[in-house]
C-alpha positions in Angstrom: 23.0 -2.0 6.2 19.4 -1.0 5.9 18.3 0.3 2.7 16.3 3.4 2.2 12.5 2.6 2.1 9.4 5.2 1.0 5.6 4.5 1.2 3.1 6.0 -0.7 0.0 5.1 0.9 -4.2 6.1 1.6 -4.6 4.3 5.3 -6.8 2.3 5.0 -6.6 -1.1 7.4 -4.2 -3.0 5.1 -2.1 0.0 4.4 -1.6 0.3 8.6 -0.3 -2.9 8.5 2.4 -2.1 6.2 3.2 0.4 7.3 3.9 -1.2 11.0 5.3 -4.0 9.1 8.2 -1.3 7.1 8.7 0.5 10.7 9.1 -2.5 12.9 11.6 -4.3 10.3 15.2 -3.3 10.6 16.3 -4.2 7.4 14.6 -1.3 6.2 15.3 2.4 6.8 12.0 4.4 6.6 12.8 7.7 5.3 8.9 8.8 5.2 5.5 8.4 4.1 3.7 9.9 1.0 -0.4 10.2 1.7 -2.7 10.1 -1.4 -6.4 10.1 -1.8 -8.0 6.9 -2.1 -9.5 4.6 0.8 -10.8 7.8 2.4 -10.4 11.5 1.3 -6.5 12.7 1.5 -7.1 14.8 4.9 -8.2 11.5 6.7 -5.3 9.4 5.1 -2.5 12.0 6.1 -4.0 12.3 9.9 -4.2 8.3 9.6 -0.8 8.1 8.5 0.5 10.5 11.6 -1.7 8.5 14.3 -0.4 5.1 12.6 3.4 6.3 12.9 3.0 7.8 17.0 1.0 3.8 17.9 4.0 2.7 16.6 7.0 4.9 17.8 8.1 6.4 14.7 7.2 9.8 15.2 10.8 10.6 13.5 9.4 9.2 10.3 7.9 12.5 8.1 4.6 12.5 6.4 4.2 14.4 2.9 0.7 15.4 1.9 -0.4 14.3 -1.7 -2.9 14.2 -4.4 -6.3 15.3 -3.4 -9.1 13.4 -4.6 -12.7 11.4 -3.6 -12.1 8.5 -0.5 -14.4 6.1 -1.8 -13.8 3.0 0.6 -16.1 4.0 3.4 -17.7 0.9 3.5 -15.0 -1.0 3.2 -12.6 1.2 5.7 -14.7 2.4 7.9 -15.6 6.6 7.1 -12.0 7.2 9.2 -10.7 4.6 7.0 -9.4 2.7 10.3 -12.8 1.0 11.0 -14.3 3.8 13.0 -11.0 3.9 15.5 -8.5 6.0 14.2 -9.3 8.4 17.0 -7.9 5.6 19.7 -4.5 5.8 18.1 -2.5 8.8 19.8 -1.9 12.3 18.4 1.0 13.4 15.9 0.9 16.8 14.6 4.1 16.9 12.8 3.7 17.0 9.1 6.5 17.9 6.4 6.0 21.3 4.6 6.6 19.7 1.5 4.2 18.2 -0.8 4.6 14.7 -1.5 5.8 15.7 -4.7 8.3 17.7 -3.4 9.2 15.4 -0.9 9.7 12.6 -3.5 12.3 14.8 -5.8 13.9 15.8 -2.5 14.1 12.3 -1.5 14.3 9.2 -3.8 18.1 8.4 -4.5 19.0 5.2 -6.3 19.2 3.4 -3.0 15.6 4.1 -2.1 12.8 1.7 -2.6 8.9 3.1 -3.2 6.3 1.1 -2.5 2.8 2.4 -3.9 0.0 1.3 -2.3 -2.7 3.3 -2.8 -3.9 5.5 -6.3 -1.0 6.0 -8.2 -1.8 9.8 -8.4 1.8 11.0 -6.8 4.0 8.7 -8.2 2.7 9.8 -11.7 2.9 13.5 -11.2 7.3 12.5 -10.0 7.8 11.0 -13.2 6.3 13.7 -15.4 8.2 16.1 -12.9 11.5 14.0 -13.9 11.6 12.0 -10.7 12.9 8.4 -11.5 12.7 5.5 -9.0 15.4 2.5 -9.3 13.0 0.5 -7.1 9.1 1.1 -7.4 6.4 -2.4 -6.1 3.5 -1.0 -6.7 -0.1 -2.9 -5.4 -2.7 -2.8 -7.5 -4.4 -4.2 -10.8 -5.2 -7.9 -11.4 -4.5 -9.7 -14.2 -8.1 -10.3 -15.6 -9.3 -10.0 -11.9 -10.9 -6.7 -10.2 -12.5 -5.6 -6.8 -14.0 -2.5 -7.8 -15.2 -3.3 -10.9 -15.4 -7.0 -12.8 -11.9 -6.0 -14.3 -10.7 -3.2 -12.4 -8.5 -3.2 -8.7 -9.6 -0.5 -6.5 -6.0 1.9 -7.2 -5.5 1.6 -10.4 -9.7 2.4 -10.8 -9.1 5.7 -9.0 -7.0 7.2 -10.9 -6.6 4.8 -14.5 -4.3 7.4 -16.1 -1.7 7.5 -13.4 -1.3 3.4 -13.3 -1.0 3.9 -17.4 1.9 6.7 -16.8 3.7 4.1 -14.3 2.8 1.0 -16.0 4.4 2.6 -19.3 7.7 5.1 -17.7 8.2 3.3 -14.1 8.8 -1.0 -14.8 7.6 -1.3 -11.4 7.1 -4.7 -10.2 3.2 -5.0 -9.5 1.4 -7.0 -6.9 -1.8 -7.7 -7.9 -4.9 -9.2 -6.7 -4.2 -12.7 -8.3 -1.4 -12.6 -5.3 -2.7 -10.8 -2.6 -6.2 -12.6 -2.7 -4.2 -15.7 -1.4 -2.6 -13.7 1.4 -5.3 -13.5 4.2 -4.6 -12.7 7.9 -7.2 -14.9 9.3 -8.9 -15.1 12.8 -5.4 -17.0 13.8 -3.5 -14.0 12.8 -5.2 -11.1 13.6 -5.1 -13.0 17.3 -1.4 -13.1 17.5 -0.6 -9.4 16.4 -0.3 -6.2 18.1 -3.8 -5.4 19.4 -3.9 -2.1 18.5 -3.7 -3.2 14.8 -6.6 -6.0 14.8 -8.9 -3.4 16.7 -8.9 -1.8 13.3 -10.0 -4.3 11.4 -13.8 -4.7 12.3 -15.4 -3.0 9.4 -13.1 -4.3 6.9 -13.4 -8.0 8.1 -17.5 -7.7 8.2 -17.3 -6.3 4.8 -15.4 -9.4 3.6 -17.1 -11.9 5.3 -21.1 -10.3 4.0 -19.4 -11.3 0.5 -17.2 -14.3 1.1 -16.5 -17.1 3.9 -13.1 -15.0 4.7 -13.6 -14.1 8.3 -10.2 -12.5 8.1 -8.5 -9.5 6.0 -6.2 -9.4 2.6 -3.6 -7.8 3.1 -2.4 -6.7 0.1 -0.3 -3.7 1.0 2.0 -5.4 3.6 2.6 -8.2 0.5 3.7 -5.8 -1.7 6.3 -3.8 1.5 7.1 -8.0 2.5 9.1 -7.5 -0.9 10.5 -4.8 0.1 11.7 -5.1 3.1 13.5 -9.0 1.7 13.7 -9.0 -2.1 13.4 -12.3 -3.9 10.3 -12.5 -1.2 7.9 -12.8 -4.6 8.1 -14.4 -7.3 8.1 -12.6 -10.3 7.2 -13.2 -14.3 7.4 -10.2 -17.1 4.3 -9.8 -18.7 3.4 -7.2 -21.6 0.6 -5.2 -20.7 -1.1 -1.5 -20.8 -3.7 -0.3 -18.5 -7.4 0.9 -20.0 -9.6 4.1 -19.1 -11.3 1.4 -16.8 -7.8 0.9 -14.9 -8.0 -2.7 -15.7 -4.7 -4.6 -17.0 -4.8 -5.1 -21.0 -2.4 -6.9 -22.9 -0.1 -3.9 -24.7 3.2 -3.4 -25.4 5.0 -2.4 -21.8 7.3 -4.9 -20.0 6.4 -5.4 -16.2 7.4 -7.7 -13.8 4.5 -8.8 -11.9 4.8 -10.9 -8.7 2.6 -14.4 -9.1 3.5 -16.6 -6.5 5.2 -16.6 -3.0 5.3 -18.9 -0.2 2.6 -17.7 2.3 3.4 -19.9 5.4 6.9 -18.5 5.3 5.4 -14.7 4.7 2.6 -15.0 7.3 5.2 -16.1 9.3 7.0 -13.0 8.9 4.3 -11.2 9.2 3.2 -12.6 12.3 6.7 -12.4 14.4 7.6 -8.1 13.3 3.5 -6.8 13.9 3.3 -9.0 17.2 4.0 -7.1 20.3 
């Protein structure tokens, strides 16, 4: 039986292919999609969100609007957030009247997995609102390893008081960038997937590839939904840790199960056979 899935996400390249990885997986039912600000400005991920769910079918799938805040990922997404073509994917105008927050005490049962991938700004404001989640992956921080700043991963930087709220009332298990930076779709990969979804990836990859030899994409958002959709996927150790005003991991006094290791030929594998066409 498929079990109840929910995404909190800021599309944002590597949050589209998580997103088609969760709706093209059938061990997964996915009961909706949260938007937050983060890669671009919340209006852009919500419409980014509805265009991502038509392209791939899943028009029955509801989007909840979030947390407002700055997109500050341009450069790195594209100023659409899908590498200048969100306007290629096709039109969805159906949008849930509830906030995410709403949506999220309406919705989250103890059979339902949330996967955060994006600024933890909604999944904070549930717990303080009394929301509890039996199942919560969230992606972000690095364990003395950052992308935004020398410390600091890019969702846990936007919004450092809301990764200290989960990090301290959640026990999520987090994917950081210690994992995900050893998950790249490559050339290969981005060849053997559904079109649509490497035609997004333009901007992302040139930004990579000006500050690295990756000619491909991390994608650390589909690692963390991987999990997910096939527990046991990661493997896990507990560490004890707090998050700082920077959003950077600090050791502290809060349990949480971060994923270290997994076997990426089997994963990319995965990957490769649900996003192809």
């Amino acid at each position: 039986m498929a079990h109840r899935l929910i995404i909190d996400t800021d599309p944002g390249v590597d949050d589209a292919f998580a997103i088609a990885l969760a709706a093209r997986s059938p061990e997964v039912d996915l009961v909706g999609l949260t938007t937050v600000f983060g890669n671009v400005a919340l209006d852009l991920t919500t419409r980014n969100a509805q265009r991502l769910l038509a392209h791939l079918g899943r028009v029955d799938v509801p989007v909840a609007k979030g947390a407002e805040g700055p997109g500050r990922a341009g450069d790195v997404h594209g100023e659409d957030g899908l590498g200048g073509q969100a306007l290629t994917l096709p039109e969805n105008d159906r949008l849930d009247h509830r906030t995410a927050l709403a949506f999220l005490a309406d919705t989250v049962t103890e059979d339902t997995t949330v996967v955060a991938i994006g600024p933890l700004t909604n999944i904070a404001e549930a717990l303080e609102s009394g929301v509890r989640f039996e199942r919560l992956i969230v992606m972000g921080g690095g364990l003395g390893l950052g992308n935004t700043t020398e410390r600091a991963e890019y969702n846990f930087w936007s919004d450092p008081e809301a990764a200290r709220t989960v990090v301290r009332e959640a026990k999520p298990i987090v994917v950081p960038l210690n994992l995900t930076h050893r998950c790249i779709a490559d050339t290969e990969f981005l060849a053997r997937v559904d079109p649509v979804l490497s035609n997004l990836t333009g901007t992302y990859r040139a930004y990579l590839s000006n500050r690295s030899e990756n000619t491909g994409i991390y994608v650390h958002d589909a690692v963390a939904v991987a999990e997910a959709i096939l527990p046991g996927t990661l493997r896990t150790k507990v560490h004890s840790l707090d998050v700082d005003d920077e959003g950077a991991f600090v050791a502290g006094n809060h349990q949480v199960e971060v994923a270290e290791d997994t076997d990426w030929p089997a994963l990319r594998a995965f990957m490769e056979q649900r996003l192809s066409v």
